[in-house]
N, C-alpha and C positions, 0 to 999 in steps of 0.2 A: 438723520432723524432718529429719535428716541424711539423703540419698539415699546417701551415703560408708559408710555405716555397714554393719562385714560383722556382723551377728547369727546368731549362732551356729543361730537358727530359722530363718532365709530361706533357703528354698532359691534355684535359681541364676536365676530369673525374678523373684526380688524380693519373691514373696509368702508370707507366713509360713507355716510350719508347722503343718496343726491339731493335731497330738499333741506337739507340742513339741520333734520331732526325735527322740524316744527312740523305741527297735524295742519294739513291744508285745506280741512274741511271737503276732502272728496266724500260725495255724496251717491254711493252704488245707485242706488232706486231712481234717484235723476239719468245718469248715467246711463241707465238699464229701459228707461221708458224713452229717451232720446233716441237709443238705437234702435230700439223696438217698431218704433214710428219710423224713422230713416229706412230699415229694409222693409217695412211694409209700404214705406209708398212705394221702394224702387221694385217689389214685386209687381205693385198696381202699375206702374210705369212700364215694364215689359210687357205685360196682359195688353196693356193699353193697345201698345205697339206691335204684338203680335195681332192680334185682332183688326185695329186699321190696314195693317198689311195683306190679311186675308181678304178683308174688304175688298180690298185695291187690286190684287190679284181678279176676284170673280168677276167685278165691275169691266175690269179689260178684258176679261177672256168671252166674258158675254157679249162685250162692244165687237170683239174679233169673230165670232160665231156670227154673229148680226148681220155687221158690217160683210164678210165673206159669204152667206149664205142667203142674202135679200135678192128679190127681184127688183126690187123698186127702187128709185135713187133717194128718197127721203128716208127707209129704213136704212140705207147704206151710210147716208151720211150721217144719222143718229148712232150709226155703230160706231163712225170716225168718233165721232164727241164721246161715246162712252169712253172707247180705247184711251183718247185724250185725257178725261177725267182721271179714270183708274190710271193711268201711269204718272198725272199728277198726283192724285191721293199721294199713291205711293212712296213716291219720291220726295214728297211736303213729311210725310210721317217719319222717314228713314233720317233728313234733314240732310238732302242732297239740293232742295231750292227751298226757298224761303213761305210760309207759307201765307193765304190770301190775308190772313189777320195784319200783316206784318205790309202789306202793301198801300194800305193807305193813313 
C-alpha cells in the first residue's frame, strides 16, 4: 500500500476514519439529557429499593416482637401475618418471588 496516498478517510496521523469521514449528526445535549434521565431514575430506583427493604425489615421485626412477646393467641397470630407480610415485601422488592401485581 502507498504511504503517498492522501484518502479522503485518513485523517492527519495517518489512521482511518471509523465513520468514514461523514458528520453523523451526533447530537451532545440529546445525548447529555438522555443520560442525565437514565442515572436519575436508576438513583430513584435504588432509593426506591432501599427504602421498601427497610420497610420490610421493621414490618418483620415487629411481627417477631409481637408474635414472641404476646399473651394472647390472636396478637400471636397477627404477629405470624406480620412476619409473613414483611419477608414477602422483602423478598417481592429484591425480585426473589414474583410480586402480587404480577399474579392475577
Amino acid at each position: 500500500m502507498d504511504e503517498d496516498s492522501d484518502s479522503p478517510s485518513d485523517n492527519a496521523e495517518g489512521a482511518p476514519e471509523t465513520d468514514g469521514g461523514r458528520d453523523v449528526g451526533f447530537d451532545e445535549a440529546a445525548l447529555y439529557g438522555v443520560v442525565r434521565t437514565a442515572v436519575e431514575d436508576a438513583i430513584l430506583g435504588v432509593i426506591g429499593t432501599l427504602l421498601l427493604v427497610g420497610v420490610a425489615l421493621v414490618i418483620t421485626w415487629t411481627g417477631i416482637l409481637l408474635a414472641t412477646q404476646s399473651v394472647s393467641a390472636a396478637a400471636t397470630g397477627f404477629g405470624v401475618v406480620a412476619v409473613a407480610f414483611g419477608l414477602y415485601l422483602g423478598a417481592a422488592t429484591l425480585g426473589v418471588v414474583p410480586p402480587a401485581r404480577e399474579w392475577f
